[in-house]
C-alpha positions in Angstrom: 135.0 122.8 119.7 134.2 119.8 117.5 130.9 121.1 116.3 133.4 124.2 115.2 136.1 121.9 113.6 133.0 120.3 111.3 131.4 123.3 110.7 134.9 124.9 109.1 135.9 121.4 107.5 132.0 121.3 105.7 132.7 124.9 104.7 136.4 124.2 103.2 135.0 120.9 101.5 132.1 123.3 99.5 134.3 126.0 98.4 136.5 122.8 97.2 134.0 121.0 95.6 132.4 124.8 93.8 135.8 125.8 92.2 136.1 122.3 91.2 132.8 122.7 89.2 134.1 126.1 88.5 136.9 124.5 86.3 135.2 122.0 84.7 135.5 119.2 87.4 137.7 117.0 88.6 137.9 113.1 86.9 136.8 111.4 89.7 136.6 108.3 88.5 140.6 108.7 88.1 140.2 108.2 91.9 139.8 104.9 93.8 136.5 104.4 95.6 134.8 105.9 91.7 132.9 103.3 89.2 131.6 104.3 86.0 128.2 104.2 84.9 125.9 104.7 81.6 122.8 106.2 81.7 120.7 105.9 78.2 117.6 108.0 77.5 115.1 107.2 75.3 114.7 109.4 72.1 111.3 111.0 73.5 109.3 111.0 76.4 107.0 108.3 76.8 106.2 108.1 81.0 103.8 109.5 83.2 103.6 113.5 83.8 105.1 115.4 86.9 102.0 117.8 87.7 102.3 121.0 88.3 100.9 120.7 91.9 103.1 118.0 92.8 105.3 119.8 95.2 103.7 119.9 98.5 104.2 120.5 102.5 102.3 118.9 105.4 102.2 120.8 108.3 100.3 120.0 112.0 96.9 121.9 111.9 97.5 122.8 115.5 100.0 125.9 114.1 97.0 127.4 112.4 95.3 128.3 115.5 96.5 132.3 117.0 97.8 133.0 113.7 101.2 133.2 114.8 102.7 131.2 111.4 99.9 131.4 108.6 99.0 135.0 108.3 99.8 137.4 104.8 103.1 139.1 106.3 105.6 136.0 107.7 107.1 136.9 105.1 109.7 134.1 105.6 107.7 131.2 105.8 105.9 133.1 102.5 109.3 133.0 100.7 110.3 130.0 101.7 106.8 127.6 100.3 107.5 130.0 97.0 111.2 128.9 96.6 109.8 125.3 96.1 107.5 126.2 93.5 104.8 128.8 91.7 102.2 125.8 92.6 101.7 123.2 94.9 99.5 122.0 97.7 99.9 122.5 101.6 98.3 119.8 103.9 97.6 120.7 107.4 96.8 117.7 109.7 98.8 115.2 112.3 98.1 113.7 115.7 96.4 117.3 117.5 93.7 117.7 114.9 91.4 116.1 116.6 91.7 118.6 119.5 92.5 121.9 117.2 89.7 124.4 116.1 89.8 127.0 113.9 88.1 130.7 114.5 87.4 133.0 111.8 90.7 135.1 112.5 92.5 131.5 111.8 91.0 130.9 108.5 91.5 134.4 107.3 94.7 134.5 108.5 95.9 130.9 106.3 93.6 132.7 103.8 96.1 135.3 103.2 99.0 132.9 103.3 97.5 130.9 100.4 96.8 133.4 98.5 100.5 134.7 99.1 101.9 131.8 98.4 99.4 130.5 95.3 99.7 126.8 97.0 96.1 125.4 97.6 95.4 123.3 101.0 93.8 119.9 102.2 92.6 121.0 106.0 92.0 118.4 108.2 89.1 118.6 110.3 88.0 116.5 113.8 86.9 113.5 114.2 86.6 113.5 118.2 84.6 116.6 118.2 81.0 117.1 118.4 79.7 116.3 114.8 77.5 119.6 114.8 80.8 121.5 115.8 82.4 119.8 112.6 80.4 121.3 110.5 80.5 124.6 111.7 84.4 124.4 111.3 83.6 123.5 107.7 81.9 126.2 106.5 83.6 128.8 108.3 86.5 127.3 106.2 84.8 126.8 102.3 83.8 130.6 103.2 87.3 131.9 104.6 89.2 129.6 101.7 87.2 129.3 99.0 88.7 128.3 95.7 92.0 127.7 97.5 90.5 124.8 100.1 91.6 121.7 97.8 89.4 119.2 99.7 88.9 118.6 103.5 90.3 115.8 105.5 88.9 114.2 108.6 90.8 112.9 111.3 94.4 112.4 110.7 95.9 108.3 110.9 92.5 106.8 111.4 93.5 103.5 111.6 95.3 104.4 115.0 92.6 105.8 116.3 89.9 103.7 114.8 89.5 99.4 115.9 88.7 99.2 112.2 87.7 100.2 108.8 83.9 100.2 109.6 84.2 102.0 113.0 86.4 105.0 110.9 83.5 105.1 107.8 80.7 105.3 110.5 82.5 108.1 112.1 83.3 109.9 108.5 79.8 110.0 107.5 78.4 111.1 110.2 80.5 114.4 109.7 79.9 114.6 106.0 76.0 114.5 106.4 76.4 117.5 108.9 78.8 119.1 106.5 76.3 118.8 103.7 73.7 120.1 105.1 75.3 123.6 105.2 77.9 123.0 102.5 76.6 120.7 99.7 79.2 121.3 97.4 82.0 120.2 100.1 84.6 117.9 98.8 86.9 115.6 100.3 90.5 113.4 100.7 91.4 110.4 102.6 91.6 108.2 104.0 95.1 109.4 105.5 96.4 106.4 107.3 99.0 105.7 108.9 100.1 102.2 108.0 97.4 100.3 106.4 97.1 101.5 102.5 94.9 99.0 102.0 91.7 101.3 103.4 92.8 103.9 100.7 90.7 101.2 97.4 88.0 100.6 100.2 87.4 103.8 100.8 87.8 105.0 97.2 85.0 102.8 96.3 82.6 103.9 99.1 82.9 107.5 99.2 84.0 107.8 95.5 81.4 110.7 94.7 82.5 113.4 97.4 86.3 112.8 96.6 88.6 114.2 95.0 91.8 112.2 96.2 93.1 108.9 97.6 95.3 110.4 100.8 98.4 108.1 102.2 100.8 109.2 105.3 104.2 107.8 105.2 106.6 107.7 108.1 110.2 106.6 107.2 112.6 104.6 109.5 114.1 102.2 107.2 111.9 99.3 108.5 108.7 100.3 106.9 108.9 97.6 104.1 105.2 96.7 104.5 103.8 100.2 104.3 106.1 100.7 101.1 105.2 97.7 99.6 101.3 99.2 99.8 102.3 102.6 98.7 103.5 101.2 95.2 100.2 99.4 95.2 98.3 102.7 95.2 98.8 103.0 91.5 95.8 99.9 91.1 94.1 101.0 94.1 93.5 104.8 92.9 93.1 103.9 89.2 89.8 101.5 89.5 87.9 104.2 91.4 89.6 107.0 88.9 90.6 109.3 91.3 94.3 111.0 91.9 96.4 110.2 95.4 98.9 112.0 97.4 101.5 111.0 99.7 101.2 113.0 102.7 102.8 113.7 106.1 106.5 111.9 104.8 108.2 112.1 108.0 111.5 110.9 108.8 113.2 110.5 112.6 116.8 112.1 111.0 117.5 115.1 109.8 120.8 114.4 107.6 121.9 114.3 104.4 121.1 110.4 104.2 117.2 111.4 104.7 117.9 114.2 102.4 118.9 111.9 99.6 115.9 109.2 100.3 113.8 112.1 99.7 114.7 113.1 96.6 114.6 109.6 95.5 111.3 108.7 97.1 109.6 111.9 95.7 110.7 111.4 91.8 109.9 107.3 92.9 106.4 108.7 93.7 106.0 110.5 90.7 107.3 107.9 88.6 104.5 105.8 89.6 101.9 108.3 89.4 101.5 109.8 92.5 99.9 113.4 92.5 102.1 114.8 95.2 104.1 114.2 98.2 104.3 116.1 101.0 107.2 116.4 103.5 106.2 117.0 107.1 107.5 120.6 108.1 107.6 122.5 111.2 107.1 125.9 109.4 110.1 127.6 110.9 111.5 128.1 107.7 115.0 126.8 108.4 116.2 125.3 105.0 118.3 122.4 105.9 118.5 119.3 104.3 115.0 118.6 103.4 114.8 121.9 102.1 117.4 121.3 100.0 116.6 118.2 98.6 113.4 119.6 97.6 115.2 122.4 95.7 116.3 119.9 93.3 113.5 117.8 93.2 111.1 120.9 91.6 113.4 120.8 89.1 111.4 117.9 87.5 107.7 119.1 88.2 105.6 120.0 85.6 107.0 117.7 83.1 106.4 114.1 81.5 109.3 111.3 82.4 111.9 109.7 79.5 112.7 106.0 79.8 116.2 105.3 80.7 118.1 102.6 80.6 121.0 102.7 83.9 124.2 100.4 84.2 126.9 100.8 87.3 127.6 98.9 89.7 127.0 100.7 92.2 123.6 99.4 93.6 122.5 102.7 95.6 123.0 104.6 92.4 119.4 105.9 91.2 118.4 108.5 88.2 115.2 109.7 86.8 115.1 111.8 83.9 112.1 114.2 82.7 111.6 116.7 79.4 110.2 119.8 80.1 107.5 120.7 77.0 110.2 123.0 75.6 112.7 120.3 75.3 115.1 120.6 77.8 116.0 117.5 79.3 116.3 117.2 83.6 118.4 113.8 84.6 118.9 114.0 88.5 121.1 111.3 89.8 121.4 110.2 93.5 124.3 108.6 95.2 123.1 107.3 98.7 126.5 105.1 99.2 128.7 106.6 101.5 132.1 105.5 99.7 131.7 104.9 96.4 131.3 107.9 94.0 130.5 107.3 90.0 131.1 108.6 87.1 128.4 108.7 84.8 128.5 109.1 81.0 124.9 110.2 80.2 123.1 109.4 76.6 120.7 111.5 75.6 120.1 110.2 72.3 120.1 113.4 70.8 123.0 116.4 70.8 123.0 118.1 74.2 122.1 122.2 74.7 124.0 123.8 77.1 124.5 121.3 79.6 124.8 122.5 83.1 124.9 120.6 86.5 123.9 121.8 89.8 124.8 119.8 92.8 123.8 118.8 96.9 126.6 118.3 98.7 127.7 117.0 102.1 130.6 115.6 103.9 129.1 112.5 104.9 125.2 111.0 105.3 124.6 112.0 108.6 125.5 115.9 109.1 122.9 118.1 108.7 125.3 120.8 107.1 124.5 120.1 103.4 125.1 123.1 100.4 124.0 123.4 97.3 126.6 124.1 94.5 124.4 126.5 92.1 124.7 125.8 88.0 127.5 125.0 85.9 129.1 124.4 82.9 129.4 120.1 82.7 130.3 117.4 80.5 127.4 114.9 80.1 130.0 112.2 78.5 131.8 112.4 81.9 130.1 113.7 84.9 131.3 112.9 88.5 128.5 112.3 91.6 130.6 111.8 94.3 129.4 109.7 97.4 127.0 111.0 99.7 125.5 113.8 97.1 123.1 114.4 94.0 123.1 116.3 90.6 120.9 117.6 88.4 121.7 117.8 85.2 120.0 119.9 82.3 120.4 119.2 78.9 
C-alpha cells in the first residue's frame, strides 16, 4: 500500500509541477527553503567542444553472446540507444569478458544493431583465453563490424586482475602480435582500469601507435575521491601522448534521482574537461528510469563548444554548464543536488534571449526512482525556479 500511496503522490506532484510550467511558473523563491542566484555567460563561446560522439552506453560483453539483445529487430533497445542521440559510441566489456566469446551469429547479430542504431562500439576481447583464440575473435569481429568496430579492448579492470602494470603490458602484447598477424590494421583502447588512472599516461606512451584512445572505468559510491582526483588528471595524461579518452563503465550502486543528478553533472564535468565520452553502465533492458532520464537532458549539450560562466548562490550543491550550439542557440542546464533548498536563478546571457524555453527532471525527493520529465516550455531567464532535488535545461 505504500509503494501505491508514493506512486499516486509522485504522479499528483508532476501534473502539479507541468501546469505550473504551463502558466508561466510559480515564484519560488517567494517561498522559504528558495535562494537566489546569478548566472553570467560570456559574450561568446570560448571552451572546449562537446563531440558529437560523446554520448555513450557500456554494456557487459557477456549479453552479446545468443543474440538475445543485440540483433536488427529489438526494436526497443534500438529505439531506446537512438533517443539519446543520432551518434555515439557503445562499449561492451565488464568482469565476464574474460570468459565470453563471440561466434559469427554474435557479431552479425551486434552488426545489425550498430548499424540500426548508427553508434560505433569498443569490444572488449579476453585476456585469460588462449592468445591464438584471441585473435581469431578479432578478426571474426573487424570482418562482422567493419567501419563500426571503434577500437578493441582487452581485458576489462586489469589492474584487478593484473599484480601490476608490467604483468598487464606482457599479457596485452602478446594478444596484439597475434591480432596483427591476421589483422594489421587492428586498433585499439585502454587501458580500462578500475581504480588506478595513473596506467592510462603509461600506457599511452607505450602503445601510443596502435591506439586510438585513453580508456578509464569509473565506479561511483561517494567515497571514490582518489579515483576522481585521477580522472581530472586525465586531461595532462591524454594530451602528452595526443590521443582522446573516454570514461567508461560509470556505474553507480543506486538507482535514484540523487544518482540521476550526479550524472548529469559528472557527464557535462567530463566534457568540460575534455573528455571524449562517458559511458553509463546499462543492463540493455531498455527501462528508462532515472539514468535514462538524466541522459535525456544531458544530449542536449553534445555537439557543441562550452560558454564561460560566471555562477553566484549560496547554495553550494548548485552547479550549471552552459554550451552554444553553431547556430547560436544557447543550452544552460542547471542542477540542484540539495534536497531542501530550491533557487531561483536569474540567468545573463549577455545578449537578448530567443525564445526561451525550459524543460525540466523532476522528483519528489533524491532517493525514489520515480523521476518525470516535464517536456518544453515557455520561461523567464530573468527569474527561473530549480526546485530542490531536480534539473533544467534551458534554451536560449
Amino acid at each position: 500500500m505504500s509503494n501505491r500511496i508514493e506512486r499516486r503522490e509522485f504522479l499528483a506532484a508532476c501534473a502539479a509541477v507541468s501546469a505550473t510550467a504551463s502558466l508561466g511558473g510559480i515564484a519560488y523563491g517567494q517561498q522559504a527553503g528558495f535562494v537566489p542566484g546569478t548566472i553570467t555567460l560570456d559574450a561568446s563561446p570560448s571552451g572546449r567542444r562537446m563531440l558529437a560522439e560523446f554520448m555513450g552506453l557500456s554494456f557487459e560483453a557477456s549479453l552479446i553472446p545468443g543474440g538475445a539483445f543485440f540483433n536488427g529487430s529489438n526494436r526497443a533497445l534500438i529505439d531506446y540507444v537512438r533517443s539519446l542521440g543520432s551518434r555515439g559510441i557503445l562499449q561492451f566489456g565488464g568482469p565476464n569478458v574474460d570468459t565470453t566469446a563471440y561466434a559469427p551469429a554474435d557479431l552479425a547479430s551486434l552488426a545489425q544493431f550498430l548499424n540500426a542504431v548508427g553508434w560505433r562500439a569498443i569490444l572488449a576481447l579476453s585476456l585469460g583465453a588462449p592468445v591464438f583464440g584471441v585473435a581469431d575473435q578479432a578478426s571474426k569481429a573487424s570482418q562482422a563490424l567493419g567501419e563500426q568496430l571503434l577500437a578493441f579492448e582487452l581485458g576489462s579492470a586489469p589492474d584487478l586482475r593484473f599484480k601490476d602494470y608490467g604483468s598487464f603490458l606482457t599479457a596485452f602484447r602478446a594478444r596484439v602480435a597475434s591480432i596483427s598477424a591476421n589483422d594489421p590494421a587492428a586498433m585499439y583502447a585502454g587501458p580500462a582500469t578500475a581504480a588506478h588512472p595513473d596506467w592510462a599516461a603509461r600506457f599511452g606512451q607505450d602503445e601510443r601507435p596502435q591506439l586510438v584512445m585513453i580508456t578509464q572505468q569509473y565506479r561511483h559510491t561517494g567515497g571514490e575521491a582518489a579515483l576522481r582526483i585521477g580522472v581530472r588528471d586525465l586531461p595532462k595524461s591524454t594530451a602528452l601522448v595526443d590521443l582522446p579518452y573516454r570514461i567508461e563503465q560509470i556505474v553507480s550502486s543506486a538507482n535514484n534521482m540523487s544518482n540521476a543528478l550526479w550524472a548529469l553533472d559528472f557527464g557535462l564535468e567530463l566534457a568540460a574537461s575534455g573528455a571524449d565520452g562517458a559511458n553509463f553502465h546499462d543492463d540493455a533492458d531498455g527501462q528508462r528510469g532515472p539514468l535514462y532520464q538524466a541522459l535525456i537532458l544531458l544530449k542536449e549539450s553534445v555537439d557543441a563548444r562550452f560558454v564561460t560562466r560566471q555562477l553566484q548562490t549560496t547554495n553550494n550543491n548548485f552547479s550549471a554548464y552552459a554550451i552554444e550550439r553553431d547556430n547560436g542557440t544557447r543550452v544552460v542546464t542547471l542542477i540542484n543536488r540539495d534536497s531542501n533548498v530550491g533557487v531561483t536563478v536569474n540567468v545573463n546571457a549577455s545578449r537578448p534571449a530567443r525564445n526561451p524555453r525550459v524543460r525540466r527532471l523532476t522528483a519528489l525527493s533524491m532517493d525514489t526512482n520515480q523521476v518525470n520529465v516535464v517536456d518544453w516550455q515557455t520561461a523567464d531567464p530573468a527569474a527561473l525556479d530549480v526546485p530542490p532535488a531536480s534539473a533544467a535545461v534551458l534554451t536560449l
